[in-house]
N, C-alpha and C positions, 0 to 999 in steps of 0.2 A: 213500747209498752207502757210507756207513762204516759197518764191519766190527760195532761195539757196535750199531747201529742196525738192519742186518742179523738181526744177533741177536737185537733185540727184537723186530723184524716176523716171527721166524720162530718164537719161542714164541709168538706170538699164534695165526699162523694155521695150528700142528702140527694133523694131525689131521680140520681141516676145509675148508670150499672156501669160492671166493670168488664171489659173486654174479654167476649166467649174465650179467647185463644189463649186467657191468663187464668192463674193461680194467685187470687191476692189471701194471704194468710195473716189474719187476727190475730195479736199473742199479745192479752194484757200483761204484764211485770208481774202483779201480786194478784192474788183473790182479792186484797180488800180492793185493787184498784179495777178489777173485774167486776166486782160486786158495783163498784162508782158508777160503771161506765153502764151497767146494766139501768141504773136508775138515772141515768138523765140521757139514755136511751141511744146510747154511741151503737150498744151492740146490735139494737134491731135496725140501724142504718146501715150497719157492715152487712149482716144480714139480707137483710131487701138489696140493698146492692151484689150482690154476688160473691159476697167475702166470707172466705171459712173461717169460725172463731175457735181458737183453742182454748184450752185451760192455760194458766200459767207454767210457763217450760223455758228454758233456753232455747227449745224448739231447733230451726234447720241452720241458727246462727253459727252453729258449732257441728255439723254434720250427724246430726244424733238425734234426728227425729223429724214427722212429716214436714215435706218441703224442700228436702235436699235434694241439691241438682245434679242431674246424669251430665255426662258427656255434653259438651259444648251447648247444654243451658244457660238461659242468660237470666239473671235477679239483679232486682233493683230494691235494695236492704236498707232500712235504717239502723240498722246495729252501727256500733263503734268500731267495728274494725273489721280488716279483712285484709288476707293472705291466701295464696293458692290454697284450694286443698280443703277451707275453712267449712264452706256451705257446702259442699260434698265432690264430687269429681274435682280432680286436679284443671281439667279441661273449660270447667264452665264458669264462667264472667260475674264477677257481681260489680255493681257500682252500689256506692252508699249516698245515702240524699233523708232528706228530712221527710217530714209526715207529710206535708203539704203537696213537697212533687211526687211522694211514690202516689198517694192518694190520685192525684191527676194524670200519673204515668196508666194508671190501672182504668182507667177509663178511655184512654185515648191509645194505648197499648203499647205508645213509646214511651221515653224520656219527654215527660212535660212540664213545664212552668205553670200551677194555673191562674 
């Protein structure tokens, strides 16, 4: 959700879309860094690419809001942390990775490097 990070998920995936079979989910950190991101145009590239934008929230980091995973769902998070349990079913997977590879995992619909 910061604004540099923003930045790099939004040169990755200018341009192109993201994997019908995925859920990639947009979640600035603050409104001012939403409001940033509105004006040098990160969010209409999540956007045209396939990416849902939220308002600012803790969102499904913390199982308590859209995006949280059922049963043996798999995410691939940039948060800081993670524990069974965290992003919703005890069952479902997450791996953590920076803006860069989720950006290119959401494209290519695995684990990618871009």
């Amino acid at each position: 959700g910061r604004l540099e990070d923003l930045e790099i998920a939004s040169k990755v995936l200018e341009g192109k879309k993201v994997d019908s079979n995925l859920r990639v989910i947009i979640i600035p950190a603050t409104q001012k860094i939403y409001l940033e991101a509105l004006k040098k145009g990160y969010i209409e590239t999540f956007i045209k690419s396939g990416c849902i934008v939220s308002t600012p929230t803790c969102g499904p980091c913390l199982g308590g809001h859209m995006g949280i995973l059922a049963a043996g769902e798999v995410a691939l998070s940039t948060t800081n942390r993670n524990f069974v349990g965290r992003m919703g079913h005890p069952s479902s997977k997450v791996y953590l990775c920076g803006p860069a590879v989720a950006a290119a995992s959401a494209i290519t619909g695995k684990i990618s490097i871009p």
